[in-house]
mmCIF file of the N, C-alpha and C atoms, coordinates in Angstrom:
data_MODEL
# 
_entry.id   MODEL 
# 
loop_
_atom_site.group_PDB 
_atom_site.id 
_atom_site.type_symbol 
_atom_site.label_atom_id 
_atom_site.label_alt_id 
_atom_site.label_comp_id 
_atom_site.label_asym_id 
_atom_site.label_entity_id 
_atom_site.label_seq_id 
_atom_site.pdbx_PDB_ins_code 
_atom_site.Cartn_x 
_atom_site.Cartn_y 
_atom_site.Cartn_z 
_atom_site.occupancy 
_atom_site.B_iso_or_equiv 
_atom_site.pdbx_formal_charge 
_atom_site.auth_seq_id 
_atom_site.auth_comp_id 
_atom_site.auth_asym_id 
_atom_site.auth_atom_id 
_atom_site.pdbx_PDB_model_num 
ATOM 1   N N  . UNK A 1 1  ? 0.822   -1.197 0.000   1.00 0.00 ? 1  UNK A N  1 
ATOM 2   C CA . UNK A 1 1  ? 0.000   0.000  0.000   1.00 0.00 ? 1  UNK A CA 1 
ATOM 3   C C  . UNK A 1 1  ? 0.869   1.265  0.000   1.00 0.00 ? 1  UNK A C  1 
ATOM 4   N N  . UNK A 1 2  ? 1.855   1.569  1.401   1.00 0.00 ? 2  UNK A N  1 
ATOM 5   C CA . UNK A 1 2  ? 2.379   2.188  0.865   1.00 0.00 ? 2  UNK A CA 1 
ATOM 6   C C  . UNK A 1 2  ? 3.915   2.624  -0.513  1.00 0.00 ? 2  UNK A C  1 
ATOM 7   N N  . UNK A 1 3  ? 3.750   1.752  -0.991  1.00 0.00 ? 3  UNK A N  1 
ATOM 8   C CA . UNK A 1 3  ? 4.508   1.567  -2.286  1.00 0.00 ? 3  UNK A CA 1 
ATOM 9   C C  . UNK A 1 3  ? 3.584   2.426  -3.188  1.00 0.00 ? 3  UNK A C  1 
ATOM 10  N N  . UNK A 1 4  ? 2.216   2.019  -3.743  1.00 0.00 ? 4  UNK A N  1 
ATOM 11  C CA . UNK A 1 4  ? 1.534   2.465  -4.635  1.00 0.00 ? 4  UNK A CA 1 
ATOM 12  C C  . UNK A 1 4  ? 1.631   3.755  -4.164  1.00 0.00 ? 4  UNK A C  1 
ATOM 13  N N  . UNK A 1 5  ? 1.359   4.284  -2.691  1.00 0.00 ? 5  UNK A N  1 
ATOM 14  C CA . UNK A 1 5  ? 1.142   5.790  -2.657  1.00 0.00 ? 5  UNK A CA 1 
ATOM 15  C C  . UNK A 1 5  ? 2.508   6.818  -3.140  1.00 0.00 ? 5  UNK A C  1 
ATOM 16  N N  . UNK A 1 6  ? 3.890   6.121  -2.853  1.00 0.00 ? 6  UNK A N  1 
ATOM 17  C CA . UNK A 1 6  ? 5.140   6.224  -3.198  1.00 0.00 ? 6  UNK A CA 1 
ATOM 18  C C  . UNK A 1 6  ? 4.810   6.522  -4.529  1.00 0.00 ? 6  UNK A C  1 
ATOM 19  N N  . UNK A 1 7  ? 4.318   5.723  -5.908  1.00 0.00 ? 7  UNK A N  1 
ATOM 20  C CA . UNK A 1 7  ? 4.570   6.032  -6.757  1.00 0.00 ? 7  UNK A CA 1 
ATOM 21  C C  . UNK A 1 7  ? 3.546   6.899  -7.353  1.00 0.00 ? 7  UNK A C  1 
ATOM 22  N N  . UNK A 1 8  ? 2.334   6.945  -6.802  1.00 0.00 ? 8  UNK A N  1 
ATOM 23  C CA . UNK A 1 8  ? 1.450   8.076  -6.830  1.00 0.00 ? 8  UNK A CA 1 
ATOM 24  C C  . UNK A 1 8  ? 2.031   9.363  -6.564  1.00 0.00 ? 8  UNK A C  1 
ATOM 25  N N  . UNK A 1 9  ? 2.560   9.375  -5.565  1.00 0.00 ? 9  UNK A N  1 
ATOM 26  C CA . UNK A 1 9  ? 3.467   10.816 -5.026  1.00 0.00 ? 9  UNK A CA 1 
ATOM 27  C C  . UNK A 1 9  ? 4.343   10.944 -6.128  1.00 0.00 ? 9  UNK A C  1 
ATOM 28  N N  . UNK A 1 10 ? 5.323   10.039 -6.692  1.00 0.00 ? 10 UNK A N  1 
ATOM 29  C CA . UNK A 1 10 ? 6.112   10.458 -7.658  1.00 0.00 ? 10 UNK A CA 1 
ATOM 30  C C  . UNK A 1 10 ? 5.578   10.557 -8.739  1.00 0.00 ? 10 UNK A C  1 
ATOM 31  N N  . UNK A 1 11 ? 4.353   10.357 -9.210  1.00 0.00 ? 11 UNK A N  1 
ATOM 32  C CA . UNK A 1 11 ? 3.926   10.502 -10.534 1.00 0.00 ? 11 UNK A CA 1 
ATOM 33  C C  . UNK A 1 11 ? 3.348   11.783 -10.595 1.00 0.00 ? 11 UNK A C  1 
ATOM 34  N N  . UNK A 1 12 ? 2.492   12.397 -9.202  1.00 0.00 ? 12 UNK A N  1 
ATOM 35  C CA . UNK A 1 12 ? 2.265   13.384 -9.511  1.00 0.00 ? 12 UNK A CA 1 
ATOM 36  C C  . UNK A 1 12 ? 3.126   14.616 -9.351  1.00 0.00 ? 12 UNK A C  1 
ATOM 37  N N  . UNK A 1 13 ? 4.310   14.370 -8.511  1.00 0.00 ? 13 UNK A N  1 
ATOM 38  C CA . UNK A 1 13 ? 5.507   14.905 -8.855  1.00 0.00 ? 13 UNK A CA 1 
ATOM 39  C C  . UNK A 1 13 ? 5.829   15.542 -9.712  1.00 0.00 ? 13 UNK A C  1 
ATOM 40  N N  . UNK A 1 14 ? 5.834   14.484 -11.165 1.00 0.00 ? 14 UNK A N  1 
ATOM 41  C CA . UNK A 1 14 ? 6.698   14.642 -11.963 1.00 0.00 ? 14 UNK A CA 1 
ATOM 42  C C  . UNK A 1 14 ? 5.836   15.813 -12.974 1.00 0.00 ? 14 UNK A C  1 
ATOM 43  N N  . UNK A 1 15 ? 4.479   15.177 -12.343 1.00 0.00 ? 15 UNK A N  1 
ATOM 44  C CA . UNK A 1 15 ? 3.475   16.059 -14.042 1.00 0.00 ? 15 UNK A CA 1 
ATOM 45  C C  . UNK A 1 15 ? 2.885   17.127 -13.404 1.00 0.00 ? 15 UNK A C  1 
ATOM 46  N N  . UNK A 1 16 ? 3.027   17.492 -11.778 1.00 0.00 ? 16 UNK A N  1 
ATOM 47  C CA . UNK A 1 16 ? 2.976   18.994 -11.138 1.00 0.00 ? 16 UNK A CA 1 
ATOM 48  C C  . UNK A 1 16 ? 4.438   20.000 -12.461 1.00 0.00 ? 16 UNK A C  1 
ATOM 49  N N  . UNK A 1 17 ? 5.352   19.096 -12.692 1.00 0.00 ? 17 UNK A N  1 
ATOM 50  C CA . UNK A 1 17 ? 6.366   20.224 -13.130 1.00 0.00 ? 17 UNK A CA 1 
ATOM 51  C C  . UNK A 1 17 ? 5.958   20.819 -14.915 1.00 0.00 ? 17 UNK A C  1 
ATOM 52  N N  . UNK A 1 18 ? 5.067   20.457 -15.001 1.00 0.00 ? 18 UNK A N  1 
ATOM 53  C CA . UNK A 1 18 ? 4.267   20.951 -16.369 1.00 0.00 ? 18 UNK A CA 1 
ATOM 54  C C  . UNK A 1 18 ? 2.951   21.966 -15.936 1.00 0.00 ? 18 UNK A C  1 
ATOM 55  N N  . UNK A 1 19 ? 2.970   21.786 -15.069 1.00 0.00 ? 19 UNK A N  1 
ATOM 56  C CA . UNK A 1 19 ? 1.276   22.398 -15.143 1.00 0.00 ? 19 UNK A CA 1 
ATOM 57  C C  . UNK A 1 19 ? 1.860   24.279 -15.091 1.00 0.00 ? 19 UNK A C  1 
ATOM 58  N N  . UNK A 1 20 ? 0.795   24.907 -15.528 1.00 0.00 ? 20 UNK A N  1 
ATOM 59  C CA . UNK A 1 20 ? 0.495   26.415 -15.939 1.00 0.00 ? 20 UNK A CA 1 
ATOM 60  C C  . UNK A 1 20 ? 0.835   26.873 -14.784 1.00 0.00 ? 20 UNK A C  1 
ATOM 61  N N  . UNK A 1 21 ? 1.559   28.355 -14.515 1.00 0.00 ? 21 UNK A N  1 
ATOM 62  C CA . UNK A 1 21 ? 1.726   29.132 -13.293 1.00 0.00 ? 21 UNK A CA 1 
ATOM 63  C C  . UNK A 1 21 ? 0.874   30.139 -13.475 1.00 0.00 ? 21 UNK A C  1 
ATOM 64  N N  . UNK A 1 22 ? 0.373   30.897 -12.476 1.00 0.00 ? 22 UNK A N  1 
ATOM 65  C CA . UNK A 1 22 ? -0.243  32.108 -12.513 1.00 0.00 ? 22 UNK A CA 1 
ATOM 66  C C  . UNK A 1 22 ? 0.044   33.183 -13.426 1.00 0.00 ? 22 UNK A C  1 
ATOM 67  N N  . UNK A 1 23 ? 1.815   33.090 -13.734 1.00 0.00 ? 23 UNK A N  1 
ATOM 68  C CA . UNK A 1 23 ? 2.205   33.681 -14.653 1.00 0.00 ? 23 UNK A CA 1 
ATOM 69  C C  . UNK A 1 23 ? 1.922   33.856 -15.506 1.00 0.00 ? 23 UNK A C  1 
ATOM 70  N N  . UNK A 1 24 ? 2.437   32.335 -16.345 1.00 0.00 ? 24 UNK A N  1 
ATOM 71  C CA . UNK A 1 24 ? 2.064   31.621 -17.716 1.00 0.00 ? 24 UNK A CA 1 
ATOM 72  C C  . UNK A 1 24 ? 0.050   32.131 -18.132 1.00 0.00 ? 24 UNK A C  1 
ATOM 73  N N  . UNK A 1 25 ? -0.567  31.770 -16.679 1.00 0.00 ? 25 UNK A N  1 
ATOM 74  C CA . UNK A 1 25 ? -1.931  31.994 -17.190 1.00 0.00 ? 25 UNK A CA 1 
ATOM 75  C C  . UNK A 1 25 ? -2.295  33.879 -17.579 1.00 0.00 ? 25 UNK A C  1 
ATOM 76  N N  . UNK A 1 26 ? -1.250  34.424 -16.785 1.00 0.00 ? 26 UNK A N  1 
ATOM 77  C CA . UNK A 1 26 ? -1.597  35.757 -16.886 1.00 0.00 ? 26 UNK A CA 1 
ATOM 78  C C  . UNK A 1 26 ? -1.076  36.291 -18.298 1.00 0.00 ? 26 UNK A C  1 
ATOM 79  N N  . UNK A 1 27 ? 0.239   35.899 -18.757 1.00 0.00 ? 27 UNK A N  1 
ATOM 80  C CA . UNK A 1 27 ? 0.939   36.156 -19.864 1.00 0.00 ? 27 UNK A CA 1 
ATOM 81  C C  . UNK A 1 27 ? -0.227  36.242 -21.117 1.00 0.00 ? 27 UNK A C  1 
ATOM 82  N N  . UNK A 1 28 ? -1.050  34.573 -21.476 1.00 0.00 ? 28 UNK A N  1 
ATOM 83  C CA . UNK A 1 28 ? -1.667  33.981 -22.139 1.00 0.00 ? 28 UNK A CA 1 
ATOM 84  C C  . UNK A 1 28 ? -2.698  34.731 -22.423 1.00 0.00 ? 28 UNK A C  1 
ATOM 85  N N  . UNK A 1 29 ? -3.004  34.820 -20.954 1.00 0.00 ? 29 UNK A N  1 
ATOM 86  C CA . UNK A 1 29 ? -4.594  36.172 -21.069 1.00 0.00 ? 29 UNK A CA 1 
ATOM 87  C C  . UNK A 1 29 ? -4.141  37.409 -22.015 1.00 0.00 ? 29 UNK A C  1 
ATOM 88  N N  . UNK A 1 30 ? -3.150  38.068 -21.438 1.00 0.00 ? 30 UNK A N  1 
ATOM 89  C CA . UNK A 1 30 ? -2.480  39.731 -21.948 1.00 0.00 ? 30 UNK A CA 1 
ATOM 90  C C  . UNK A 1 30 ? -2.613  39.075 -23.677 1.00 0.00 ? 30 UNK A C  1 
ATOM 91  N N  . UNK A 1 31 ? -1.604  37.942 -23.920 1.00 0.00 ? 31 UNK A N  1 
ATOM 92  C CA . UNK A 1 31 ? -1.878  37.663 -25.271 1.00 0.00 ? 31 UNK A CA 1 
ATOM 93  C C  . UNK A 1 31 ? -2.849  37.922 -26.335 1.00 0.00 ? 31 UNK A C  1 
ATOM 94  N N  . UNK A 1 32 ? -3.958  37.169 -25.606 1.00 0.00 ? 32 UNK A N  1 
ATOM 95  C CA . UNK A 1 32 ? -5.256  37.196 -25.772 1.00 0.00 ? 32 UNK A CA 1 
ATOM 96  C C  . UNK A 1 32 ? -6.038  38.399 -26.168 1.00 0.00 ? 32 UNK A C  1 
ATOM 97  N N  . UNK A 1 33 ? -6.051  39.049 -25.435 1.00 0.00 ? 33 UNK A N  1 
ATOM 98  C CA . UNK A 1 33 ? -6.517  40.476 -25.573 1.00 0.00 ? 33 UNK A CA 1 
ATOM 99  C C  . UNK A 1 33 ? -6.061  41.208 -26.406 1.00 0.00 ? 33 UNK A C  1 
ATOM 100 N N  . UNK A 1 34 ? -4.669  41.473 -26.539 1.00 0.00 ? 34 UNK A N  1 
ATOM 101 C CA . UNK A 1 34 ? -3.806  42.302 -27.767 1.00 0.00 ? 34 UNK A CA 1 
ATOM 102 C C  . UNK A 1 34 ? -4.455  41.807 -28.617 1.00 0.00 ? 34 UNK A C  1 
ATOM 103 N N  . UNK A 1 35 ? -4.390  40.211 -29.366 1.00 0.00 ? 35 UNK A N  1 
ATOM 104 C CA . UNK A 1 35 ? -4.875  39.453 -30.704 1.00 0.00 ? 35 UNK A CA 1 
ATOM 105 C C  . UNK A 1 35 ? -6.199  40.005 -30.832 1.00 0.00 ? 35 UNK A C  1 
ATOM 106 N N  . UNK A 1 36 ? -6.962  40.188 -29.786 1.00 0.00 ? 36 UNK A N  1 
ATOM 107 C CA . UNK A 1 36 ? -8.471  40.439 -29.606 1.00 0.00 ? 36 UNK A CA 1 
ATOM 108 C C  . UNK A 1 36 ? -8.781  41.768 -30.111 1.00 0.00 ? 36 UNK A C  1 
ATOM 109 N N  . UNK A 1 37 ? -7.787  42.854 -29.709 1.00 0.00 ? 37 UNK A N  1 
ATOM 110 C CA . UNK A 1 37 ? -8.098  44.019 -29.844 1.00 0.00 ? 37 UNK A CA 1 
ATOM 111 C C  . UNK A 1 37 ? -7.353  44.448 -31.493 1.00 0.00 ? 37 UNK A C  1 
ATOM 112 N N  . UNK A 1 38 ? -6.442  44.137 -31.295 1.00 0.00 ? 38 UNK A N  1 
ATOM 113 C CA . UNK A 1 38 ? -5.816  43.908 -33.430 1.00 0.00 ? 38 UNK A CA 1 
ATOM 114 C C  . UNK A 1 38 ? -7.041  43.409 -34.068 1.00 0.00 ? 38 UNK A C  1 
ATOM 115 N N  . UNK A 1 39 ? -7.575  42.387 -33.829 1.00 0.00 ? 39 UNK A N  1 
ATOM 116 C CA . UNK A 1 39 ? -8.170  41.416 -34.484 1.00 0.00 ? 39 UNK A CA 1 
ATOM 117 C C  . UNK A 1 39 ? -9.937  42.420 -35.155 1.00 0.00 ? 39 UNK A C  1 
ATOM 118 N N  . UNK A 1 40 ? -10.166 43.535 -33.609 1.00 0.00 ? 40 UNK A N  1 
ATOM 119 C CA . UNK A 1 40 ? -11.195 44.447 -33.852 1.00 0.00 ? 40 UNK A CA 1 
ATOM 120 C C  . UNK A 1 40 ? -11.270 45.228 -34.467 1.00 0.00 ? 40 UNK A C  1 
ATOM 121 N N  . UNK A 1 41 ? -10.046 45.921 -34.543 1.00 0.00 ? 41 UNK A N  1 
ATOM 122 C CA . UNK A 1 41 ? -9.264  47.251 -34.979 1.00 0.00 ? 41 UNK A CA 1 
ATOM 123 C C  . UNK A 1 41 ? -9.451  46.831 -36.547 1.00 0.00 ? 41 UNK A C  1 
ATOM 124 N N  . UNK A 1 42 ? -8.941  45.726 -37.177 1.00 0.00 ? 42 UNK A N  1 
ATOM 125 C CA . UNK A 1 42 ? -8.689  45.131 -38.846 1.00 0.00 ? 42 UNK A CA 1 
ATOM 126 C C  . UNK A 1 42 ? -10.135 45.257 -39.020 1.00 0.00 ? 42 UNK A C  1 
ATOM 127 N N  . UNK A 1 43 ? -10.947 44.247 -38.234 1.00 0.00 ? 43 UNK A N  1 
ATOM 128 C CA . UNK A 1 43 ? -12.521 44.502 -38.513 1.00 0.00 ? 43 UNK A CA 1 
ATOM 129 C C  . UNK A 1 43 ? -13.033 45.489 -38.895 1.00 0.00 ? 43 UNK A C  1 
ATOM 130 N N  . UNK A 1 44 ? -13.384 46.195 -37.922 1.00 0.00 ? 44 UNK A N  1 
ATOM 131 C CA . UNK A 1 44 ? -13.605 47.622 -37.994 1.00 0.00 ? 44 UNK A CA 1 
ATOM 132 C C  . UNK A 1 44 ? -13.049 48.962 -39.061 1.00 0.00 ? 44 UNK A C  1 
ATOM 133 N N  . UNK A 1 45 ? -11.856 48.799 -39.382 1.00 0.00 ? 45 UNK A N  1 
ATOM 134 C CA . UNK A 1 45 ? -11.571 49.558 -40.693 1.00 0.00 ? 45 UNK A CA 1 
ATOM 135 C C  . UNK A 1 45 ? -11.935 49.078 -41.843 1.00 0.00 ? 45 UNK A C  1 
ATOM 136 N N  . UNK A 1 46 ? -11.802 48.033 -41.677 1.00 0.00 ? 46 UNK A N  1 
ATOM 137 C CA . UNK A 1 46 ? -12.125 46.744 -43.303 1.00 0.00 ? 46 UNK A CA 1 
ATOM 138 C C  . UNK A 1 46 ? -13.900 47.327 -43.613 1.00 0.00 ? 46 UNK A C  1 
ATOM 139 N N  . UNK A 1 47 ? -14.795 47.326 -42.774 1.00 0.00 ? 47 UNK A N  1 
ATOM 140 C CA . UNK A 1 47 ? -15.576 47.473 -42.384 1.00 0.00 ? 47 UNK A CA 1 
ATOM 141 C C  . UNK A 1 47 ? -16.195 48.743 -42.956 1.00 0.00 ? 47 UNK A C  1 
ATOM 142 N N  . UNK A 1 48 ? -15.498 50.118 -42.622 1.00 0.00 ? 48 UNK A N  1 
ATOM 143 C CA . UNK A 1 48 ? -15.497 51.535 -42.613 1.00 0.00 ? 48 UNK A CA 1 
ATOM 144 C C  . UNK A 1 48 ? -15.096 51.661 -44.529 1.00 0.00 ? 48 UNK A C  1 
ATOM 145 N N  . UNK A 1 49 ? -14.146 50.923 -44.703 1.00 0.00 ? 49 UNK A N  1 
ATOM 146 C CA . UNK A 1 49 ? -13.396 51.389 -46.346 1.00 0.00 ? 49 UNK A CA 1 
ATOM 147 C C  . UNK A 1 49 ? -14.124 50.222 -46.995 1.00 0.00 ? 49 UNK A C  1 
ATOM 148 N N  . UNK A 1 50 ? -15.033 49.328 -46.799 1.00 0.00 ? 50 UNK A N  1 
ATOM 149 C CA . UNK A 1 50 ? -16.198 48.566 -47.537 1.00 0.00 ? 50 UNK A CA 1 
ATOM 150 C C  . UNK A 1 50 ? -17.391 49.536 -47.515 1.00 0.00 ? 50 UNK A C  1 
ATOM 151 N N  . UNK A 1 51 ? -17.539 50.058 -46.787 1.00 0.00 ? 51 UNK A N  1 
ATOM 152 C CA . UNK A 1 51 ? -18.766 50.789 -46.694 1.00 0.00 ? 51 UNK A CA 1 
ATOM 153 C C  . UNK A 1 51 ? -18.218 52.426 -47.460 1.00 0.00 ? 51 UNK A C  1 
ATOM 154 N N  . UNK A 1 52 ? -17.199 52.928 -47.036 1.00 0.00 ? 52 UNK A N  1 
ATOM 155 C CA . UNK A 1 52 ? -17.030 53.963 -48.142 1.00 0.00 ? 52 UNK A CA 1 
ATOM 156 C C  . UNK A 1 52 ? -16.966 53.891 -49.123 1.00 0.00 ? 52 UNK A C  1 
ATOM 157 N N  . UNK A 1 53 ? -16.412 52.387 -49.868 1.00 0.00 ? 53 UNK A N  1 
ATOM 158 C CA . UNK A 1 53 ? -15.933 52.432 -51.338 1.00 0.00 ? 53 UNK A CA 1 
ATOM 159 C C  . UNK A 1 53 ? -17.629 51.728 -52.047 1.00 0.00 ? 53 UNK A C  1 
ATOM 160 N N  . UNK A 1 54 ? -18.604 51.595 -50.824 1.00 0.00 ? 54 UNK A N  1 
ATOM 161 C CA . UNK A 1 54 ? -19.825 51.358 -51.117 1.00 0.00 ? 54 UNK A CA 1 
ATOM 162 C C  . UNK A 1 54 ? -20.359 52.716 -51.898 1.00 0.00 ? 54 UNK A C  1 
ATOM 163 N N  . UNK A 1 55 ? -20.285 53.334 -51.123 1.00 0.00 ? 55 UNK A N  1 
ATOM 164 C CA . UNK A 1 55 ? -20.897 54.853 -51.363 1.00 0.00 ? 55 UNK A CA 1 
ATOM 165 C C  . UNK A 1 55 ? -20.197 55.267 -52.225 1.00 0.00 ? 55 UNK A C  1 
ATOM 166 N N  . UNK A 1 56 ? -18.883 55.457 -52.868 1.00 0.00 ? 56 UNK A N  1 
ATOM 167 C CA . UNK A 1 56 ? -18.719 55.782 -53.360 1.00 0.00 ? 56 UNK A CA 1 
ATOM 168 C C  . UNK A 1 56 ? -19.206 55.471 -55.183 1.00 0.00 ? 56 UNK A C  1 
ATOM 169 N N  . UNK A 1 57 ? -19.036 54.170 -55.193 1.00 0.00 ? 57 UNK A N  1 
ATOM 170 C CA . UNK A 1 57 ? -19.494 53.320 -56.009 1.00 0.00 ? 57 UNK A CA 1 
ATOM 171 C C  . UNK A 1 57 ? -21.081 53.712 -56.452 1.00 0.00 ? 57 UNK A C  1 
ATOM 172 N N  . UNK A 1 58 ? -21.692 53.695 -55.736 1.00 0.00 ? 58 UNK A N  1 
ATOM 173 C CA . UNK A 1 58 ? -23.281 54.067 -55.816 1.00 0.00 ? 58 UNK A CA 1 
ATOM 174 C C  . UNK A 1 58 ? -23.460 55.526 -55.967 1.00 0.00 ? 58 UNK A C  1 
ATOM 175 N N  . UNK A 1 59 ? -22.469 56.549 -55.230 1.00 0.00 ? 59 UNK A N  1 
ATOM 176 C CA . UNK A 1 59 ? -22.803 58.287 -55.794 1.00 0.00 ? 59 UNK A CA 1 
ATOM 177 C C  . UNK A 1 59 ? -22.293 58.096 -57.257 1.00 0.00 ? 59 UNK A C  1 
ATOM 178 N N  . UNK A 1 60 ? -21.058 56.935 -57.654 1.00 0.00 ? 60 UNK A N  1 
ATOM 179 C CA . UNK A 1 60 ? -20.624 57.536 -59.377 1.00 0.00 ? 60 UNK A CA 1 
ATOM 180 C C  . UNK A 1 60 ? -21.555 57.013 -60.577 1.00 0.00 ? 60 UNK A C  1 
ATOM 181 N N  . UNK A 1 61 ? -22.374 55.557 -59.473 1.00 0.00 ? 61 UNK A N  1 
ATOM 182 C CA . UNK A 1 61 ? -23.691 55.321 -60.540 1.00 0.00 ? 61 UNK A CA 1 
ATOM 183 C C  . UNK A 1 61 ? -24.680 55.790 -60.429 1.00 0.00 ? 61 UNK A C  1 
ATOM 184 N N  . UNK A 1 62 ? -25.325 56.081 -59.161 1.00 0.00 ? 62 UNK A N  1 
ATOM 185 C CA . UNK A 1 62 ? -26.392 56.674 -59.225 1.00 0.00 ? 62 UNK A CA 1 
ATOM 186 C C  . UNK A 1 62 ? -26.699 58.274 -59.314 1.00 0.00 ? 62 UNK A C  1 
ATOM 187 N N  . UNK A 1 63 ? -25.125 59.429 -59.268 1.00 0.00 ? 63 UNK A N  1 
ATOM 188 C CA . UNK A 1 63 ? -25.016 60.537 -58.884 1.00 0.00 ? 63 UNK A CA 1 
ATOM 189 C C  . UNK A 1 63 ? -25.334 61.804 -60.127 1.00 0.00 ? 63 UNK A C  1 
# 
């Protein structure tokens, strides 16, 4: 019995030294958000110069 717990203890040992730190999770987040906020920013102009080159398009046919 206590053998198995021995190697229970060492197994979770070994795969505690992989797991995420507060750090790592905080880093990931900040990541996150930058990509998030780029990702809005592209939207949003793409968005603005589709819709102008709309109008524009429609004042030179319909104007």
């Amino acid at each position: 019995m206590m053998e198995k717990i021995r190697v229970d203890v060492a197994t979770l040992s070994e795969r505690s030294k992989s797991f995420a730190t507060k750090e790592d999770v905080q880093l990931i987040r900040t990541d996150v958000q930058k990509e998030l906020t780029n990702q809005t920013r592209w939207l949003a102009t793409t968005m603005i110069a589709i819709a102008s080159v709309g109008l524009a398009v429609a004042k030179y046919l319909f104007g």
